[in-house]
Structure formats: structure tokens, C-alpha cells
C-alpha positions in Angstrom: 2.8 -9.2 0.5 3.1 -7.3 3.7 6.1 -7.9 6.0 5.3 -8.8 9.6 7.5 -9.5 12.3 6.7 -11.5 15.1 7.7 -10.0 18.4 7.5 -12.4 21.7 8.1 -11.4 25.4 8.8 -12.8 28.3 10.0 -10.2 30.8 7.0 -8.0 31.7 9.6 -5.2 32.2 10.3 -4.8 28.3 6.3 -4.3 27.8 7.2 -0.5 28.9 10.9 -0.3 27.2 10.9 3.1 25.3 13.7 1.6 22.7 11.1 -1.2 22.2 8.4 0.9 21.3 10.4 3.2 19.0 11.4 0.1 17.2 7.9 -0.8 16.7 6.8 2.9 15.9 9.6 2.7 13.2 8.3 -0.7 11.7 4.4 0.5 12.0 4.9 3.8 9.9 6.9 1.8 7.2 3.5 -0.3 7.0 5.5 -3.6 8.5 3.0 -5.4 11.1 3.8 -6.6 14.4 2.4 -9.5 16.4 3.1 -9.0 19.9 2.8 -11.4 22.2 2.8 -10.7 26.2 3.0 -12.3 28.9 -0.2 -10.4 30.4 -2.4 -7.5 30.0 -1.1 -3.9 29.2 -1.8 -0.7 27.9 1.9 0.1 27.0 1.2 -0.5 22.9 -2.1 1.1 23.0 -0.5 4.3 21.7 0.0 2.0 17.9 -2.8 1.4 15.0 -4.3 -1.8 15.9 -4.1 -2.7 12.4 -0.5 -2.6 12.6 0.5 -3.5 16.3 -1.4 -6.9 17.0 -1.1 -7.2 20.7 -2.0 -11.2 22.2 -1.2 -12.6 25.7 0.2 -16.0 25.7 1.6 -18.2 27.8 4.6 -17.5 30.4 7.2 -19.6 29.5 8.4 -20.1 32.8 5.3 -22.0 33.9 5.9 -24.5 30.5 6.8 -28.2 31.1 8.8 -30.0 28.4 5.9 -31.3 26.9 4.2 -28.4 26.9 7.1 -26.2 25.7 6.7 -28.5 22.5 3.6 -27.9 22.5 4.4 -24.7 22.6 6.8 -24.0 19.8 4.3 -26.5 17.6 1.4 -24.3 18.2 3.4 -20.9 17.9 4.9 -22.7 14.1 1.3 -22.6 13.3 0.5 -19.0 14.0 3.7 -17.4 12.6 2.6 -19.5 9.2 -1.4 -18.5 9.2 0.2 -15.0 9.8 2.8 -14.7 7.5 5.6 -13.8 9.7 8.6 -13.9 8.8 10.7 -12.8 11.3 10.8 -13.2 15.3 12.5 -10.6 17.5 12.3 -12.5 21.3 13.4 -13.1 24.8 12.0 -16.5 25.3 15.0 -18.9 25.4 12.6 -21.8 24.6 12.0 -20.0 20.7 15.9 -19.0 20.3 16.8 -22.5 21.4 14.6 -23.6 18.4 15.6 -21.3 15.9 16.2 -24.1 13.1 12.7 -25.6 13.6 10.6 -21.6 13.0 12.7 -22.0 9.6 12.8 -17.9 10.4 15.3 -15.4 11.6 14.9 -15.3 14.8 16.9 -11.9 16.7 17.6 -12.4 20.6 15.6 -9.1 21.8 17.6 -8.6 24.8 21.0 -8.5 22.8 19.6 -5.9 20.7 18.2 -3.5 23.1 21.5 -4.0 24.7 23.4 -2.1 21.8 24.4 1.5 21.0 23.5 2.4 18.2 20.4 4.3 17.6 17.4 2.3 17.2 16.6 3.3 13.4 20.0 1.7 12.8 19.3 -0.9 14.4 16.0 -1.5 13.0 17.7 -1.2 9.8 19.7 -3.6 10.4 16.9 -5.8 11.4 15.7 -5.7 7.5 19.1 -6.2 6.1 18.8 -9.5 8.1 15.3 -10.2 7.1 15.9 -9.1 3.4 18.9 -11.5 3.4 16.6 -14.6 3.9 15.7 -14.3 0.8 19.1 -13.6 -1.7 18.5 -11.8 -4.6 20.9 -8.8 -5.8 18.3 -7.3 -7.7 16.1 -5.2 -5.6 14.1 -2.3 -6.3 12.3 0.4 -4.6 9.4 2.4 -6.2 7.2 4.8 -4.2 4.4 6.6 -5.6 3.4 10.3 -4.7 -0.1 10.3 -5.8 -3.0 13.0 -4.9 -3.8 11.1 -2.1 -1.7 8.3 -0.9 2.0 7.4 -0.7 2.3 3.7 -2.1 5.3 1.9 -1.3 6.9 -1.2 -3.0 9.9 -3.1 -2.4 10.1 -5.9 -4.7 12.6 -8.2 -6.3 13.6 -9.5 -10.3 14.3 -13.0 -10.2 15.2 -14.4 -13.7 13.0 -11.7 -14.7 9.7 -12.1 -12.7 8.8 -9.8 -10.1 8.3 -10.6 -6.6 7.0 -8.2 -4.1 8.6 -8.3 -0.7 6.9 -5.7 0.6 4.3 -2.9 0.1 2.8 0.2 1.6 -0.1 2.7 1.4 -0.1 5.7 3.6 -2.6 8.7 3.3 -1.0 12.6 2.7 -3.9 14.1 1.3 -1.2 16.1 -0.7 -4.3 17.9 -2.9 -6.1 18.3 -0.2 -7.5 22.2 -0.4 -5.3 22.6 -3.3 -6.1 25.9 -5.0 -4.9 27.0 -8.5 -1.8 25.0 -9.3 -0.4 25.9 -5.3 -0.4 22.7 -3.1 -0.8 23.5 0.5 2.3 24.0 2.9 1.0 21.2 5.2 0.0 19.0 2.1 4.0 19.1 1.1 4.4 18.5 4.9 2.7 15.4 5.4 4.1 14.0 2.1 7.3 15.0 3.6 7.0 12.9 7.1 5.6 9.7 5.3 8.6 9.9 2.8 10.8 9.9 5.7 9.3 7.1 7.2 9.0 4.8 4.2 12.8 6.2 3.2 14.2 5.3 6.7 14.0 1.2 5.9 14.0 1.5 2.1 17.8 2.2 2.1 18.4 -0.9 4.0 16.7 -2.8 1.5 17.9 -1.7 -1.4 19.6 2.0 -3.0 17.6 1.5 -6.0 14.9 4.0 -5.1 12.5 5.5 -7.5 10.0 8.0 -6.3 7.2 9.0 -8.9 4.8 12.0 -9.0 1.7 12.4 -11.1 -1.3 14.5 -11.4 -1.0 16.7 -8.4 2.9 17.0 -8.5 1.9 17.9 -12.7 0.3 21.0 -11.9 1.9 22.0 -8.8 3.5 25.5 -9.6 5.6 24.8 -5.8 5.9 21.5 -6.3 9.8 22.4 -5.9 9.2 22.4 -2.2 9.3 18.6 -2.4 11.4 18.0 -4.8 14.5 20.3 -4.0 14.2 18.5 -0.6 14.6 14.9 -2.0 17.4 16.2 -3.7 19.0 18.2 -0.9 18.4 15.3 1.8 18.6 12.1 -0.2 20.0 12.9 -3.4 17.1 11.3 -4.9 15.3 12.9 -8.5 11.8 13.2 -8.1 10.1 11.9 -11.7 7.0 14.0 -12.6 5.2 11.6 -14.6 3.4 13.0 -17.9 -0.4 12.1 -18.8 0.8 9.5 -21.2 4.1 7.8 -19.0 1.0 7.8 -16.2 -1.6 5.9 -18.6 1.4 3.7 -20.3 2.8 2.6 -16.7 -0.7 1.9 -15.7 -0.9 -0.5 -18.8 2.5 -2.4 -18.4 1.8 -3.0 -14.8 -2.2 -4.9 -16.1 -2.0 -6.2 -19.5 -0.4 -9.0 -19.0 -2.4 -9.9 -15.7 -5.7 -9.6 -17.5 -4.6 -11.8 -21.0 -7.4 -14.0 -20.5 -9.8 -11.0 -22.1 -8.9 -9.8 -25.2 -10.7 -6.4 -25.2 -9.8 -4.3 -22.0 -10.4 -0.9 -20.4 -8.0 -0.1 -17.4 -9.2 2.7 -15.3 -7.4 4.2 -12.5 -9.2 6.6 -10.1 -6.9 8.9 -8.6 -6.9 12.5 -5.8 -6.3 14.2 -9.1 -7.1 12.6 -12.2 -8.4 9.1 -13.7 -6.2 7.4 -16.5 -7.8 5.2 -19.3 -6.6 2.5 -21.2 -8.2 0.9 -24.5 -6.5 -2.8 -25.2 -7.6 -5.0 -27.9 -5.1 -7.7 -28.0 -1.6 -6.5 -26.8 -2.6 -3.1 -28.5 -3.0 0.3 -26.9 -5.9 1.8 -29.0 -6.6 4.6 -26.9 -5.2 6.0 -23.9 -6.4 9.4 -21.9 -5.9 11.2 -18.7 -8.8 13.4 -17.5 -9.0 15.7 -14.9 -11.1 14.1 -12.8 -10.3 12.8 -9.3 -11.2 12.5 -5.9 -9.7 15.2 -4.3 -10.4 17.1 -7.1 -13.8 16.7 -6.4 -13.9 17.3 -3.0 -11.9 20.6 -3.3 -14.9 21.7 -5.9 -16.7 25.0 -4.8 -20.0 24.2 -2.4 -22.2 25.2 -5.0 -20.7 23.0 -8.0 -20.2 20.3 -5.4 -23.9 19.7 -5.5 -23.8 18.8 -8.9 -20.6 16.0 -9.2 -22.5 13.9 -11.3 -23.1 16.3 -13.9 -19.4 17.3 -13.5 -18.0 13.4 -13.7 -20.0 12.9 -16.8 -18.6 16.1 -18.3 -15.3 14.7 -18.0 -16.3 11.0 -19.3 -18.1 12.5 -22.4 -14.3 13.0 -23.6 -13.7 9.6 -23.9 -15.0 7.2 -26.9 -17.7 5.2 -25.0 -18.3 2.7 -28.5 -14.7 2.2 -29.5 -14.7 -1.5 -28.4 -17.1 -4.1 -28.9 -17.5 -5.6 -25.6 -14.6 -4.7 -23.1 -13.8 -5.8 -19.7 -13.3 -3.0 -17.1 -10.5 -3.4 -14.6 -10.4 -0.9 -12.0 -7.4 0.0 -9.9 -7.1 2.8 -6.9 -8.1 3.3 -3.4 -11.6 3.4 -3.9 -12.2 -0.3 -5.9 -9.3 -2.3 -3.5 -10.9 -0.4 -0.6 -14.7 -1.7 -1.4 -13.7 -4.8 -2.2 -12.1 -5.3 1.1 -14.9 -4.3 3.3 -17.0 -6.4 0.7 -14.8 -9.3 1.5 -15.1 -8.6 5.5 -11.5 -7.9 5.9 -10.3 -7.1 9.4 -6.5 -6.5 7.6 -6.1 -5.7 4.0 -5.1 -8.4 1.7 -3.6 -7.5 -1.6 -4.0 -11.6 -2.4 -7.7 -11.3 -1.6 -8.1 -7.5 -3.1 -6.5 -8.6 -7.0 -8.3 -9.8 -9.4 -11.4 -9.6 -7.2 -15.1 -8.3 -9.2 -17.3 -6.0 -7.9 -21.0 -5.1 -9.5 -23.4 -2.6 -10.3 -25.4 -3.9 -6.8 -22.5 -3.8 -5.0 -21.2 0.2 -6.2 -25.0 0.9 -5.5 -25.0 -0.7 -2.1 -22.1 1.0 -1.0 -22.9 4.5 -2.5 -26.3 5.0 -0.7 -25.2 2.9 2.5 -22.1 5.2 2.9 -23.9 8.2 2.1 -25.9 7.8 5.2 -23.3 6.9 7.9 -21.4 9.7 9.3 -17.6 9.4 9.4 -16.9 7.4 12.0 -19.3 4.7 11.2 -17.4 4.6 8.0 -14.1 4.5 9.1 -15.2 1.7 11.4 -16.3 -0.6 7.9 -12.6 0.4 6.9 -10.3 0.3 9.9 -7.2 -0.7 7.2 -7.3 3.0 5.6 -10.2 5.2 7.6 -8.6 8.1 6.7 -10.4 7.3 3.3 -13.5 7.8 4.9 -13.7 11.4 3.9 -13.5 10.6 0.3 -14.6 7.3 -0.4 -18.6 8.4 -1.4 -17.2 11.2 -3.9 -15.1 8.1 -5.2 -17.8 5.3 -5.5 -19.6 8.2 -7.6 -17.3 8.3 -9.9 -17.2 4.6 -10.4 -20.7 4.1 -10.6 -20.8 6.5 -13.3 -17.9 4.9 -15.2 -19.6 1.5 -15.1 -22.6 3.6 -16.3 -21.0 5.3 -19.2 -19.5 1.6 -20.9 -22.9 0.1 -20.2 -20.8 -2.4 -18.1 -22.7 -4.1 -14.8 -19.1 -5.1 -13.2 -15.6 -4.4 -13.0 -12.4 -6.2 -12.1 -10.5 -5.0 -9.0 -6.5 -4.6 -9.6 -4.3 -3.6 -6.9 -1.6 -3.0 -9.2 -0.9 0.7 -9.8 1.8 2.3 -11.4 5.0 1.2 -9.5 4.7 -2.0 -11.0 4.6 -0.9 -14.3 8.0 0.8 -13.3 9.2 -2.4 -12.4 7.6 -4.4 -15.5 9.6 -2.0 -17.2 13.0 -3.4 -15.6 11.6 -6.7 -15.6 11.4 -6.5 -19.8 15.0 -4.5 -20.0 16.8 -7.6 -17.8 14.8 -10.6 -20.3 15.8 -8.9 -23.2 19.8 -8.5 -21.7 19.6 -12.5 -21.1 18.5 -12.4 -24.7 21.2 -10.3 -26.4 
């Protein structure tokens, strides 16, 4: 699920309102959408990813009859349902008027632009109201400090099921460069800015925040620089995961969305390392984290750079290739959910389409010797939901195609469920077995 907020204006004057375009900046860097709809052409929202600021002209209201302000609202119904919106922030009279009939929140635009308070407040507020549309005192928090992304989740426990209100993907590039077990000074720095932004509206939703660290944060000797500054600023404990919590999380959050095969092997590709999974049944047989990830890759010297398959297949030789008789692969990380996408022809990215999606041995091929020809741009163009994976996303279909090749296996299964949710699986299984006791 992604949250996106409808945003329609009528006065002209607001297209250039600097409180209105900090608002958006604030929901755009938290991953939240917004539809705009003008009244006529500007360059005002330019400035904001397209894949997050959806700018449309529509109709003026003022030149609307009654039957065509009907038609209006009917019409408008439509797209806010195609879209998924779930919330309208507005100055046209004719959509506050009909408030009851959007079945949405619907905030009067001019009323809040009006107030004092500074706009992150107030867009805070704005997700307290949303959030509220949808009760639940259980809610969580869970973001993910991996290698290369910050993932964001916000999700609720209803009667023990999970249900994700929101989520998030950002790239830091945190191992970027990384040298010996130092992380780079501007690595920690853009973790630090995307944590603020992703922390900024989390509060609002809820105070249970978790934020989890794995292979990079493992072997950062500085790693302190990030931590001591959640601690001093938010008085949140960052949790270094261990090889094993990493793999077991990894588990918790697929098992059960995969029961239809009984033997499994979950792999996640990650900047620093790839976890494995073994299942046969509800059983872990086998579980190993090696070091061997994207970033990692990348930051290899020039002249062992030449040779990454040799190097990937070092790596996968530690692993028991024959331990299961006929397994399934699932694959989870940026690289699978990001090939699927542009397989699938996605302008926006769509966990719904992403999960549970299969990709093969022609398609890993494709891909690989397509992408290995374009230069970065053409790449990012295939991917405008996450270009900034352009740089990495060849060294990461290698990897994969040389997973599939070391199980023998001509497809995998795409999950877009990573290690947050086993985190909430985890509180999921604690509050089922409390209704139990």
C-alpha cells in the first residue's frame, strides 16, 4: 500500500504558495504521493519527482453548471478510487460540500494554510487525521537500514493480522565506497536526511518505532555515528541485526506466504550481503548469510571487478546446492521487485503487482545483456520508480542469474516482503498467543 493524497485547486494563486509546496515536499520524501489537480498549466511543482507529485489540469469549477458539477464529483469519485486516494486536501467548495459522498477525509486547504503552526506540524496533523479513518490502537513502525536503501513500513495488528498502511523505499547508498569496516561520512549523511524525513510523519502515526540495521551497520567500526545520533535526537535504539536474526526475520516474514510449496529457498540480495533460507515443511534446515552484495560488489577493486562471476560463485560454493530435492526459489530485494516492475511495464511501483510475481531464466538473461548495453540514463528511464538503482542493478541481475544457476532452477518467485515484516510477524504471533493464554 502506498498512501496518496489527493490535492485539488481552484485558486491559481495557491499553485505558487511556498507553505503548499513544503507540505508536498514533506509528504513526497516520506514516499506519500500527491495527485494535484490545477486549474491550468504551471511549472510551480516541477521542482518534485514526477513519480511522486502527479500534476493534472481539470476543470475550473467556476465555469461548472449543476449538472455538470455532478458530473463532476461522479467523475472525480472515480479517479480518487482507480488511484487509491485516500485523502483530499482542497479549495473547491463543490468537493467540501460533498465530503460524505468521497467517503474520504476531505481538509479545507485554505483553513490550513491559514494556521500558525509550522507546516511539518501541520502536516502531521494531516496523518493523525488520515490514520484516524481507519481505528486501530495497534500501530507499528519498522524502518530498515540496509546497504542500500531505507525501507519504511507503517502497518497495523488487527486481531492479529497485519495490515500495511503505508510503505517506503528510499536510496542512501550507505556502503557506498565503503572501505575496511569504515562507512563513509556522507554515506552516514544521507542515511541521516532520509531518517529524518521518514521520522518526521512516523511519530504521528504511531511511537512504536523500530529501526533495524544489518550487514553494513554489522561491520561498520563507526557505525556509532548513526546510532549515538538516534539516541541523542530521538531517543530511539538502533538494533544491529546478527547474520542469523537477519536470515530468521527474512523467514518469518515468507514462510507462511509461500505454504503452498513445501520445499523452499528464500534468498535476499542485499548492498552487503545475501541471506538464505532452506524450508522443508515449517522447518528451517539451513540458514546462511554470505558476504555477498551489491554494493559490495561494486566497491570491489577494478581488477577483481572484472571477474564478479568467479567472485559470486566463490561465495555460493558455501552453500549446500543438493540439500533439497526440488525447491522453489523466492527472491526478495531491490533487484527481483525492481525487474519485475519494469517487466510488468510499471509507470508507479506496485507492491500488489510486484508480490508473488515469477520471473525466469529468459527474463534474468534479457535484462542482464539488455542493461549491460544502455548507459545510465537509458536505464534509469526503464526504472523511473527507483533510477537511482540504475548504477547497481547489472552487478545485481548477476548475482541472480548465478543463483538460479547454482540450484539448477529456471525461475524464481518475486517477494516484496523483507525483513520489517518478519519484525512485525513477530508481534503478530506474540498478540495471538496473548488472546490464547
Amino acid at each position: 500500500m502506498l498512501i496518496n493524497i489527493g490535492i485539488y485547486l481552484k485558486s491559481e494563486e495557491l499553485h505558487r504558495e511556498s507553505r503548499l509546496l513544503d507540505l508536498i515536499r514533506i509528504f513526497v520524501r516520506t514516499g506519500i504521493r500527491c495527485y494535484v489537480c490545477i486549474t491550468e498549466a504551471t511549472d510551480c511543482f516541477d521542482q518534485f519527482d514526477p513519480q511522486y507529485c502527479v500534476v493534472k489540469e481539470r476543470l475550473k469549477e467556476g465555469t461548472l453548471s449543476s449538472n455538470g458539477q455532478r458530473e463532476f464529483i461522479i467523475r472525480e469519485i472515480d479517479l480518487c478510487h482507480k488511484n487509491r486516494i485516500g485523502l483530499i486536501i482542497t479549495d473547491l467548495s463543490t468537493i467540501l460540500r460533498e465530503e460524505q459522498e468521497f467517503k474520504l477525509p476531505v481538509i479545507d486547504l485554505n483553513r490550513l494554510l491559514k494556521r500558525r503552526e509550522s507546516i511539518s506540524i501541520i502536516a502531521g496533523e494531516i496523518i493523525e487525521k488520515f490514520s484516524g479513518h481507519y481505528p486501530s490502537p495497534d500501530r507499528y513502525v519498522v524502518i530498515d537500514v540496509g546497504t542500500n536503501n531505507v525501507l519504511l513500513v507503517w502497518a497495523l495488528i488487527i486481531k492479529g493480522e497485519i495490515r500495511v498502511f503505508h510503505r517506503a523505499s528510499r536510496i542512501s547508498a550507505m556502503g557506498k565506497n565503503m572501505r575496511g569496516k569504515r562507512v563513509t561520512k556522507a554515506g552516514i549523511e544521507r542515511v541521516k536526511r532520509i531518517l529524518r524525513d521518514f521520522l518526521l510523519l512516523s511519530k504521528y502515526f504511531s511511537q512504536n518505532i523500530t529501526i533495524l540495521g544489518t550487514s553494513c551497520s554489522r561491520e561498520s567500526d563507526n557505525i556509532s555515528l548513526l546510532s549515538d545520533w538516534l539516541k541523542e535526537r530521538y531517543d530511539i535504539e538502533y538494533r544491529i541485526l546478527s547474520d542469523e536474526e537477519e536470515a530468521s526475520l527474512l523467514g518469518k516474514a515468507n514462510r507462511n506466504l509461500f505454504r503452498e510449496f513445501r520445499e523452499l529457498i528464500i534468498f535476499d540480495i542485499g548492498g552487503g550481503s545475501t541471506e538464505f533460507i532452506y524450508y522443508v515443511g515449517e522447518r528451517v534446515t539451513y540458514q546462511k548469510s554470505l558476504r555477498l552484495g551489491i554494493r559490495r560488489l561494486e566497491n570491489l577493486s577494478r581488477e577483481i571487478r572484472g571477474e564478479q562471476k568467479d567472485y559470486i560463485n566463490k561465495r555460493l560454493s558455501m552453500l549446500p546446492a543438493r540439500l533439497l530435492d526440488n525447491p522453489v526459489l523466492v527472491g526478495i530485494g531491490g533487484t527481483v521487485t525492481n525487474i519485475s516492475a519494469v517487466k510488468k511495464g510499471l509507470t508507479f511501483y506496485d507492491s500488489a503487482e510486484v508480490h508473488k510475481s515469477i520471473l525466469t531464466r529468459k527474463d534474468i538473461d534479457y535484462y542482464l545483456q539488455t542493461f549491460s548495453r544502455m548507459n545510465l540514463q537509458e536505464i534509469a528511464e526503464l526504472m523511473p520508480f527507483e533510477p537511482l538503482r540504475a548504477n547497481i542493478i547489472v552487478s545485481g541481475l548477476l548475482v541472480v542469474s548465478s543463483i538460479m544457476d547454482y540450484f539448477g532452477r529456471d525461475y524464481i518467485y518475486v517477494s516484496d516482503f523483507g525483513i520489517q515484516f518478519g519484525i512485525l510477524e513477530q508481534i503478530a504471533s506474540t498478540k495471538k498467543r496473548g488472546r490464547t493464554l
